[in-house]
N, C-alpha and C positions, 0 to 999 in steps of 0.2 A: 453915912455908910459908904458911901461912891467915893468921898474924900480919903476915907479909909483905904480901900480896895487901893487904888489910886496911888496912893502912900508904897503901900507894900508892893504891887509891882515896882513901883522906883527902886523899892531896897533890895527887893528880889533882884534887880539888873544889875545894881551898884554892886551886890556883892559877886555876881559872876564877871562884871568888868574888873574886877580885883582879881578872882582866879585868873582870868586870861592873863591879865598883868603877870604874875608871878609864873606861870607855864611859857613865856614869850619865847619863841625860837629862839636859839643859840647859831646865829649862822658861823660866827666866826669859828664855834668848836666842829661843827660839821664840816669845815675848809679843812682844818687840819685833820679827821677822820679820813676825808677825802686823798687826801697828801701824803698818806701812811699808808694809806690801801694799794693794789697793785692796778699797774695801770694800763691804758690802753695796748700796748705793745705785747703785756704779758696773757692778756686775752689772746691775741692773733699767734702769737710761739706755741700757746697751748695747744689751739685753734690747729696747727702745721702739721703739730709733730704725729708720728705715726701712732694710728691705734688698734688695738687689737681685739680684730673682729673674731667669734667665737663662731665655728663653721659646726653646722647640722649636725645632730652624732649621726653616721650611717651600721648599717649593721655590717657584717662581714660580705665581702663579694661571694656569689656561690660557683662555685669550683666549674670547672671546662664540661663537665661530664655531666651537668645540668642542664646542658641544653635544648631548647624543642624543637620537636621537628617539626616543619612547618607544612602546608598545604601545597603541594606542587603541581600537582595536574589535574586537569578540565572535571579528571571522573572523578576523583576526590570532592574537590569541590561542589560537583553536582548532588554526590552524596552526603555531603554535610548540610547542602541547603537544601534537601528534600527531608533530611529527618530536623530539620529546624523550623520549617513550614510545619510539620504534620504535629509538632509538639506544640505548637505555636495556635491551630489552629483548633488543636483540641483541650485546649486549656490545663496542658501535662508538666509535670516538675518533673527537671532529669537530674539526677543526682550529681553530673558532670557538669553543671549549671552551676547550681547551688550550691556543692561543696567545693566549688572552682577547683576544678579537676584539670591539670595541665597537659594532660592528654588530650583534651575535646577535639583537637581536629586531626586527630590521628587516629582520633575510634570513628569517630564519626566519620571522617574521608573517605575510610576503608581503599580501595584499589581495585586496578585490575586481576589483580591476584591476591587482594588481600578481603578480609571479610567485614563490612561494617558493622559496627558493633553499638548499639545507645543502651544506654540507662536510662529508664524511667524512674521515678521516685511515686512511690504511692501513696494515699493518705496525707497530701498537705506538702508543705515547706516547711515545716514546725513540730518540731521534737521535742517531750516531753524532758527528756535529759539535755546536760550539759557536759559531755566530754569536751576535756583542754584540747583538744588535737584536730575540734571538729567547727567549721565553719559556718554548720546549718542556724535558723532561730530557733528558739527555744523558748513555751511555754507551760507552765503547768496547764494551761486550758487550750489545748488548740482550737481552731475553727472543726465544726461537726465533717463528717466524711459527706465526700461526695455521692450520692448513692445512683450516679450516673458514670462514676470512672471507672468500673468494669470496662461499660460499651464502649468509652471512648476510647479506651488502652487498647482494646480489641482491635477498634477500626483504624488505630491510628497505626499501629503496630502494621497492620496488613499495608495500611497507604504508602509506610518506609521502604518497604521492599527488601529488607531485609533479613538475611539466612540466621540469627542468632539475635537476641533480646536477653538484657539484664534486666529485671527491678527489682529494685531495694524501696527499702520502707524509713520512714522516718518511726520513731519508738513512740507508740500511744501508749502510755502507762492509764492513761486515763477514762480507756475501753476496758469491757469488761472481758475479752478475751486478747485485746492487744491488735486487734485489727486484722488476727487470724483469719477471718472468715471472708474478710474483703479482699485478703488478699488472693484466697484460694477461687473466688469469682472470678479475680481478673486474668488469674491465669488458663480457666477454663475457658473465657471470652475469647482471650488469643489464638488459646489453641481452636479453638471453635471459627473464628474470623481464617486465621490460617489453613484449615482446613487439616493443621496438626504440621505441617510445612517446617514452621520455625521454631528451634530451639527455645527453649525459656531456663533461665536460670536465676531463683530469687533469691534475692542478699537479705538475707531476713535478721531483725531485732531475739533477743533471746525470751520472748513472750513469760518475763520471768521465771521460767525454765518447766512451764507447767506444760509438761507430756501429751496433752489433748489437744491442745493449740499445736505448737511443733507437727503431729499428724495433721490435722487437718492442712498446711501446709503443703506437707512433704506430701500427702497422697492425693492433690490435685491434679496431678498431670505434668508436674513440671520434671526437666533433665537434669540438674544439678541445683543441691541444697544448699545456698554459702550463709555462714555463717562465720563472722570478724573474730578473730582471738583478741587482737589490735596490733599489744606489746608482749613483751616478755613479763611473770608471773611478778617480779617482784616490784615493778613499774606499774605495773596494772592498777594500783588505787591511783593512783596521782594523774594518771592520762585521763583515765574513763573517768566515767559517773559510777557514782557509789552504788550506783544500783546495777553496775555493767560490773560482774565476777570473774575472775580468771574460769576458777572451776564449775561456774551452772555455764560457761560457754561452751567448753570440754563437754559437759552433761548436754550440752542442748546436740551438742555435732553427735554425737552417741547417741540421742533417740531418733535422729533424721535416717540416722544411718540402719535403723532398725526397719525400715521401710523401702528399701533395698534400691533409694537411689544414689549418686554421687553425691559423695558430699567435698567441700571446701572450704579452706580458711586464708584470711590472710593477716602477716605479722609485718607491722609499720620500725623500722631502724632507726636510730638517728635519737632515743632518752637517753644514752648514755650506757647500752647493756654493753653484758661479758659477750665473747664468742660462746661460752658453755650454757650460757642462762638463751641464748637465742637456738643454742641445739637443744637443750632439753625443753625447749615448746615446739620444737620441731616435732621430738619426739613424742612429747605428749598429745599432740593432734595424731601421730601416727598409732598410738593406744589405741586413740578411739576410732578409728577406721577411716580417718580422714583421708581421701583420694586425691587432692590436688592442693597443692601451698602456693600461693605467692608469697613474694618479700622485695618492698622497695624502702626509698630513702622516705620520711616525714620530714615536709617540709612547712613551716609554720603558715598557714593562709590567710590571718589576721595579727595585729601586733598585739590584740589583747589572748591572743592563745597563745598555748606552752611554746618555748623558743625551742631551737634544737639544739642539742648536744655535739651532734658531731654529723659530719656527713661520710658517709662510709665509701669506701672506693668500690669502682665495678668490679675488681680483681676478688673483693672481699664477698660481693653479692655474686659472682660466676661460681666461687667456693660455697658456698649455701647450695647454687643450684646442683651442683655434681653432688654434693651432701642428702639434699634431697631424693635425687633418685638413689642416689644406693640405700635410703631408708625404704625405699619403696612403696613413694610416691607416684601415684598415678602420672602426673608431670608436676617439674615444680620451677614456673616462673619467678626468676628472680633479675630485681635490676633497680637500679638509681630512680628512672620513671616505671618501674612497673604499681599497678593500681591494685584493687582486687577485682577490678571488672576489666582491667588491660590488656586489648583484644582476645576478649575472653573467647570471643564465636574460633578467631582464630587456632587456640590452644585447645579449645576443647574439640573441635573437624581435625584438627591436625593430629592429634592423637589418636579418633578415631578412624583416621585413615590408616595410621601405623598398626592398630589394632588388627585392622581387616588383611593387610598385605599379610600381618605374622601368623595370622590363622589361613591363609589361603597356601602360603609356604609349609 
């Protein structure tokens, strides 16, 4: 048996020293492959010659009349880092944060003559909806409300020192009244911290257009009802969330307005509308008793949000604003940077001051 074994590895070797045999390199046919191919030199020429580098795509430059204003003196800046402190320390979302608002140090700086202005955001950093034009997260399940942000908004509001207060809300679809109720706490806190002193003006969600919520709202105590139109009517599916309507926002500004405070809207430029499609939502806000419009440029604040269409000139937004008030518009800020909170304290004092000269005349 071992003789055997023995035997056959031998033959098993013999017959693989025979394949090797017959597989033996070929040097002399690899010299001449060699000798036909391209050679050292033709590496280095290729190696030289100019190549073409493919540069970043960039988007379009944005036009002269985009430009920010920046922070220029001691009291601005003292007022911007006192309402950065007090949002900071009270653990508050500001809508001018999170929806990178290119305003920020211009509301917030405020002046010696001018009013500072913040936005709080209430109920989270996280929005139930997905509008293309909107910068904020977005979850179908946000985190639970805070049931301590009444007091904090209160005291934080008072620590600002501040003549006028925006908050806006991110959209709870996933409360059972849309965070009506929260909100109407927090504006009683303020005015109660305030001692009634400071302005409130809240940017509210359209609480799916249910009338009981909207009151409870509107008959907290607050000074002005804002509620976002966004775009013009026929744009309006493609910007918003499916569940953000041209017409229940119209319906929402008409029931706020039935509880006899100001109300506001504001409409973003730049999808691509007619001049006729952005005066008949002018118009239509002014149906419903809308008392004050803004209208600035939309500018994309992510690359995965809607791009813009077109960026409108100042000359075209000063036309809207004379447009405005001959509709008669309580006031109707209009501009390149104007926001819907865009020195709101200013626009809404400055009005009431005109008021009071023209009735004392």
């Amino acid at each position: 048996m071992f003789v055997q074994r023995f035997l056959c590895r031998r033959g098993v070797r013999s017959c693989s020293s025979a394949a090797a045999a017959e597989k033996k390199f070929d040097l002399e046919s690899f010299k001449t492959k060699i000798g036909d191919g391209p050679s050292l030199d033709d590496f280095v020429e290729a190696h030289t010659q100019k190549r073409v580098v493919r540069k970043p795509l960039r988007s379009e430059p944005l036009p002269p009349w985009l430009k920010l204003q920046m922070i220029k003196t001691k009291d601005q800046n003292k007022n911007f880092q006192t309402i950065k402190k007090s949002m900071r320390a009270s653990g508050l979302a500001t809508v001018c944060e999170e929806a990178r608002c290119p305003n920020i140090g211009e509301c917030w700086g405020g002046g010696e003559n001018e009013t500072a202005t913040a936005t709080i955001m209430l109920m989270g950093d996280t929005c139930t909806r997905g509008c293309r034009f909107c910068a904020i997260k977005t979850s179908r399940a946000p985190p639970p409300l805070d049931p301590e942000e009444p007091v904090k908004t209160g005291r934080s509001v008072q620590k600002m020192g501040v003549d006028y207060v925006v908050m806006t809300m991110v959209d709870r679809d996933d409360l059972p009244d849309g965070g009506a109720a929260h909100i109407a706490a927090c504006i009683r806190a303020i005015k109660e911290e305030t001692a009634g002193k400071v302005l409130v003006e809240c940017l509210t969600g359209d609480f799916q257009g249910n009338t009981q919520h909207i009151e409870t709202v509107a008959t907290a105590g607050l000074e002005v009802f804002a509620h976002n139109i966004e775009c013009v009517e026929r744009v309006s599916p493609i910007v918003r969330d499916r569940r953000a309507k041209y017409r229940q926002s119209l319906d929402v500004l008409a029931a706020a307005k039935t509880h006899g405070v100001l109300t506001k809207s504001s409409i973003m430029l730049g999808f691509g509308e007619s001049d006729e499609e952005v005066r008949q939502t002018m118009r239509d806000l002014r149906s419903v008793g809308v008392d004050c419009v803004t209208l600035g440029q939309y500018l994309q604040p992510l690359r995965s949000r809607m791009k813009v269409a077109q960026y409108v000139h100042p000359d075209k937004f000063e036309q809207w604003r004379i447009e405005g008030e001959e509709m008669g518009f309580l006031y109707a800020a209009s501009g390149p940077m104007v926001r819907s909170s865009y020195k709101a304290g200013e626009y809404f004092i400055t009005n009431i001051l005109k008021q009071r000269a023209a009735a004392a005349s």
